[in-house]
N, C-alpha and C positions, 0 to 999 in steps of 0.2 A: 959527459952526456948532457942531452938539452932536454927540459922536458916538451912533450907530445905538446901542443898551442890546440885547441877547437877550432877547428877550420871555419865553424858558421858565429861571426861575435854574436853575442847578446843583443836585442834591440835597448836600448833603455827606455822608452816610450810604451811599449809591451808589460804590463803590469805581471808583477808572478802569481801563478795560481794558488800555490799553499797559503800564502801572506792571505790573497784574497780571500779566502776562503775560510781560514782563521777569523778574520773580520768577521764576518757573515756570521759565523755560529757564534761568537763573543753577541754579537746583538741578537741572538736568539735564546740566547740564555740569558738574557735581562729579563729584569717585571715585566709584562705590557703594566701603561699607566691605568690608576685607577684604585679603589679603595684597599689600602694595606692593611695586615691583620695589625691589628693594636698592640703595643708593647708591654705589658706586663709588666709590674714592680714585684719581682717576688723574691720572699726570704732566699738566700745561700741553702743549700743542704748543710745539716747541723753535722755531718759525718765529715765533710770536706777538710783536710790538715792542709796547714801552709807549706807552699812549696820550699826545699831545701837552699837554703841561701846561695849554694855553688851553683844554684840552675841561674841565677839571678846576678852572676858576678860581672856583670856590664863594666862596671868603673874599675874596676878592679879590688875595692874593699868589702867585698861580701855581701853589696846593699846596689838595687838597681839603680838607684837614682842619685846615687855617692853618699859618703860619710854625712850624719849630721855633725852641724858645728857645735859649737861648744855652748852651752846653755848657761843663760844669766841667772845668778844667783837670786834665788827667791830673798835673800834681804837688802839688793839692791835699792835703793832711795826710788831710783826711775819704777823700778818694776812695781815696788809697795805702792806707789801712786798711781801708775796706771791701773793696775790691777782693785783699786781701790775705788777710783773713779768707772772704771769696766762697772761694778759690783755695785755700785750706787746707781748708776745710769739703767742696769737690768731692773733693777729693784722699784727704778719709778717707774720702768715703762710697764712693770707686768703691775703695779699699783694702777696705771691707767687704761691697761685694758681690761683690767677688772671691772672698773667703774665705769666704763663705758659699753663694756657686753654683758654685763651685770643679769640682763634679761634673759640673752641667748644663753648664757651659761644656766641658769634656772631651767631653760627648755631643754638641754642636753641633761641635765642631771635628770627631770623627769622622765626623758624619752627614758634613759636609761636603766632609771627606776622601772618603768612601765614592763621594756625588753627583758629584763631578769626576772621578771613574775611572769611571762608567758612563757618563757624559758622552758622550764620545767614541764610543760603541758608538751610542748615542741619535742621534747627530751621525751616522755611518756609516748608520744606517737609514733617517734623514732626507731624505737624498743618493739613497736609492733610493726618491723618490716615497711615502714609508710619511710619515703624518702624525707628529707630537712626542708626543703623546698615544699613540699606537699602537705609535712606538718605544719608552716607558718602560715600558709594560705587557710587550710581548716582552721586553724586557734585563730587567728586575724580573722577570718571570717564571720567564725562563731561569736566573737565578741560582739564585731558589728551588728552582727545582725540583733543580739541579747540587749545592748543599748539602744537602737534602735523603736524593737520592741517595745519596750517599756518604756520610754520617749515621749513614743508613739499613744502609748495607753495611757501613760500619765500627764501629760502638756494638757489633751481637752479636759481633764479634772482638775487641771491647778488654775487653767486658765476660767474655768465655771466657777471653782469655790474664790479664786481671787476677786474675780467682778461681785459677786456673793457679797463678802470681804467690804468690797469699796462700796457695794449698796447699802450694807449696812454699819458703815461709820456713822455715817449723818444721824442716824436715830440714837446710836449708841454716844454720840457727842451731844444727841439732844438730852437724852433723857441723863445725861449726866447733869447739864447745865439746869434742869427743873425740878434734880435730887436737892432735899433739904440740908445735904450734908454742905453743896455749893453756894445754895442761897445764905447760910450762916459764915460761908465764908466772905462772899461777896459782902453783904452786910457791915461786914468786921475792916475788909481791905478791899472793897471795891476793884475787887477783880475784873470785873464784867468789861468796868468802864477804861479801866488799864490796857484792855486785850485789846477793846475800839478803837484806842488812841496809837496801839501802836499796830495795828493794821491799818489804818490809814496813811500813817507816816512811812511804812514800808511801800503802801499803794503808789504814792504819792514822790519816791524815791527814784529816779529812774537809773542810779546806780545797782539799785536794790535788782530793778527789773532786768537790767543787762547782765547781772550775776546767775539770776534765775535762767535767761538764755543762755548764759553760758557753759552753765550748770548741765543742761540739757545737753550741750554737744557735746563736753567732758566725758557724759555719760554714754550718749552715742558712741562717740571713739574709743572708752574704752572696751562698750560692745566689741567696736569692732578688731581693737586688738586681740581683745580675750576668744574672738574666735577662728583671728589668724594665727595668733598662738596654739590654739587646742590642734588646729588644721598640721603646723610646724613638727608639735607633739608627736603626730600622729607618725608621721612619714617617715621622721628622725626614730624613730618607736621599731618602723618597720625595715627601716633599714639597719638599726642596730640588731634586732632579733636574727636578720638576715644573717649579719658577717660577725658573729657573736663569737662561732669558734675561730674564728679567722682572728680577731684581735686579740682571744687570748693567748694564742700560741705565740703571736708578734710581742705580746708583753710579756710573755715567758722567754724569749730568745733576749731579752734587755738582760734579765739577770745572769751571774756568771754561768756557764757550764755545770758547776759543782753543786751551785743551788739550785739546780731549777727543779729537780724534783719535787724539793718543800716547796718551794714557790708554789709549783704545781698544785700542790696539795692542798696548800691555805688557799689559793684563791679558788678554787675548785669550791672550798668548802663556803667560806665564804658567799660566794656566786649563788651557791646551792640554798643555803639558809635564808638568805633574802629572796629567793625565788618562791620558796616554801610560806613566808613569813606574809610576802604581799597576798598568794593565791588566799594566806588561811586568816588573814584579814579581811578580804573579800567575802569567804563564808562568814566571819563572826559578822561582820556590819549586814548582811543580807540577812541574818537569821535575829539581827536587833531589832531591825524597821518591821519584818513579817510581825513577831510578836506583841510591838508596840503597835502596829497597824493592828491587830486582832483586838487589842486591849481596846484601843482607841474606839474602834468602832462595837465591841458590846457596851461599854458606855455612851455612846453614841456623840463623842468629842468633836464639834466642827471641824469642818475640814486635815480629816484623818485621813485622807491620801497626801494631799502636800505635805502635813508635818512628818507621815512614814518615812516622807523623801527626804525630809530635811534629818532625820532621825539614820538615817541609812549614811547620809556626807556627813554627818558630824561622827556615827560609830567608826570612822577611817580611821579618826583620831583615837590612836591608843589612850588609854586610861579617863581623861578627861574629857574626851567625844562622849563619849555613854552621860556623864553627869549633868554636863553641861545641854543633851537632848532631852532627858530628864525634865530636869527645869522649864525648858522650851515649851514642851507640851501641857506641864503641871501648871502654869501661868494661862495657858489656851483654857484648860479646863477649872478652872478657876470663873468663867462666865458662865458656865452651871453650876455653882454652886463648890463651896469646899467640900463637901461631902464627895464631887464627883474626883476632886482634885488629889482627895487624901487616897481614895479607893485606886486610881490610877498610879501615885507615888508611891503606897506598899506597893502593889504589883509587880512595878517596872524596876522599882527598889530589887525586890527579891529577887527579879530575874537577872540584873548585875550580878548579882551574888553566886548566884547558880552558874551564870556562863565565866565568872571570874576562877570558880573550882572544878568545873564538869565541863564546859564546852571549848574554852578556850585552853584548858592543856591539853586535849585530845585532838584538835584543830590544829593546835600551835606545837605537837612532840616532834614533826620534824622541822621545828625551825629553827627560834632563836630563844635562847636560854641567859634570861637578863636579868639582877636581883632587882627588886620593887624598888628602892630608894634610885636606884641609876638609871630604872627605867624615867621615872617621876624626872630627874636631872635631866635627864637628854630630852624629853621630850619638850620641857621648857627653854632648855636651850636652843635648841632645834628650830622651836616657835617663836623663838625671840630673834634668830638671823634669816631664817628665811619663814617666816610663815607659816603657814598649812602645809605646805611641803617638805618645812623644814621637821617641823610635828611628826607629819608621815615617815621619813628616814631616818628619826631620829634612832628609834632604837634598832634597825638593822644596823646604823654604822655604830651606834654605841656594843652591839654584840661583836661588828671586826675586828675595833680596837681590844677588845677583850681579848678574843681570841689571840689576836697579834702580840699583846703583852705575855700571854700564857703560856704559848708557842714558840716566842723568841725570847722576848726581855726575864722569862724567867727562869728560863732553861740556861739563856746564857749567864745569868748572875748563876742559879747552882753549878755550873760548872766552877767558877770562879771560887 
């Protein structure tokens, strides 16, 4: 038997319908062109198990991408030296970016600092039904507006009592130089005519004068770092409050599986104490400058709103901001008289004492819990690598490490 032939052939010129028509809906189910939604980087879900090797048996030994080979002996000569030379070449290059972001890394640790002390507030709003989003804009807001304020109230009084200030040097340099206390000295060593000869030789310098100009743009510039840095601070501040719990869950997924509960736990606590630690710092240095402002002005001490202010930045500083504000003002009031000076020093004296036993452990119960001698240690340490800032964090990070040795280094020796 033959089979049945189609009596009408095919045209080959006649394209076929299904084929074409296929086409047409393939290009209808493409994108149109135009803006794509963004790709996301996000964590694995932590529930996911790896798939079973036989799903993956491609090559045939139980591994998709074939057997690895045979690995070089960690005391190989080749490997000790490269791995040697690897390990010295890391080593310089994170030594030169150290020294060379030096700055940005100080704005990150700030911002940082900054983001864990509103934390908490954001975390309180949270607690009242307010979404995370809605609580950083209130706290972010609130602050600005609270500095601002008070900016705003205090700039035209520093900037009245400074001109104040600068009007009255000239008199107080006058009537220093026509005290008999100066003329017995000039007398003796001819001061007077010392000071003429080398003002003139300074006048007369024009290295001297080109230092002076330069002096002045130094100081401009670093205006104006120090206020693109504060600007830096800020954003970096606002943006870490923002994705705060987002990073710590990304640095909870670095430890293994089986820690990460404690993980969890200590940096939680941690996180929490230094968030406590800035807010109740905050109240002790506002409730220093109030009272040193009140003292200041019944004695009627010049210029008692600038030094409140300077009395307010120096209380940041644990333990040796308050002493060293002290002195500040006790020097100031020393141009009425020691009587005014010694009455202002009991005072301000006494009120250390009382915020050192009554205000600052009731400020400070949920923070950070540090003995005195290690507070004293880290704070000088602190101020001796980084500064004022370093001063400022000194004892939150001295209360982690505490904690960290507490929690691991000595739990793991009793076990042992």
């Amino acid at each position: 038997m033959t089979e049945q032939q189609d009596p009408t052939p095919a045209d080959p010129t006649t394209p076929r319908a299904p084929a074409a028509l296929a086409r047409v809906l393939r290009r209808l189910r493409q994108p149109l062109p135009g803006a794509q939604p963004r790709i996301r980087f996000e964590m694995p879900p932590e529930d996911v198990e790896p798939a079973p090797a036989e799903h993956h048996a491609e090559a045939g030994d139980g591994t998709r991408f074939g057997a690895p080979g045979p690995r070089m002996s960690k005391q190989h000569p080749l490997y000790l030296g490269f791995m040697g030379t690897v390990g010295v070449g890391v080593a310089l290059l994170v030594y030169y970016i150290g020294t060379t972001t030096a700055q940005l890394l100080l704005w990150i640790v700030a911002a940082l600092f900054i983001a864990l002390g509103l934390d908490p507030v954001v975390r309180w709003l949270e607690a009242r039904s307010l979404p995370r989003s809605v609580g950083i804009v209130v706290s972010v807001s609130v602050l600005i507006l609270a500095v601002t304020g008070f900016f705003a109230t205090l700039i035209p009084t520093i900037v009245e009592q400074v001109s104040e200030l600068v009007k009255q040097a000239p008199e107080w340099i006058r009537s220093f130089l026509d005290s008999e206390f100066f003329r017995n000295v000039d007398q003796q060593f001819g001061v007077r005519d010392r000071i003429t000869q080398e003002l003139d030789k300074f006048v007369k310098n024009p290295e001297a004068v080109g230092g002076i100009f330069g002096g002045v743009v130094g100081f401009g510039s670093t205006v104006a770092n120090s206020l693109f840095g504060t600007l830096i601070v800020l954003v970096l501040s606002l943006y870490f409050l923002a994705a705060l719990p987002n990073m710590k869950k990304w640095a909870y997924r670095l430890a293994p599986r089986s820690r990460r509960p404690r993980v969890e736990a200590l940096s939680e606590a941690i996180t929490a104490s230094v968030g406590n630690y800035v807010i109740g710092q905050a109240c002790v240095a506002l409730l220093n400058a109030l009272f040193a402002f009140i003292v200041m002005s019944i004695l009627r001490v010049p210029f008692s709103v600038l030094l409140a202010f300077v009395v307010a930045l120096l209380a940041f500083i644990p333990l040796v901001g308050g002493m060293i504000a002290g002195v500040v003002v006790i020097l100031v009031a020393l141009t009425l008289g020691w009587q005014t000076a010694l009455i202002y020093a009991i005072c301000y004296f006494a009120y250390l004492q009382f915020e050192a036993y009554f205000v600052s452990p009731r400020i400070m119960q949920r923070a950070v819990a540090v003995p005195g001698a290690v507070a004293v240690i880290s704070v000088i340490a602190g101020g001796s690598l980084l500064g004022v800032l370093g001063a400022l964090i000194a004892i939150p990070t001295a209360a982690a490490i505490m904690l960290l040795i507490k929690e691991v280094y000595i739990v793991r020796q009793d076990r042992h």
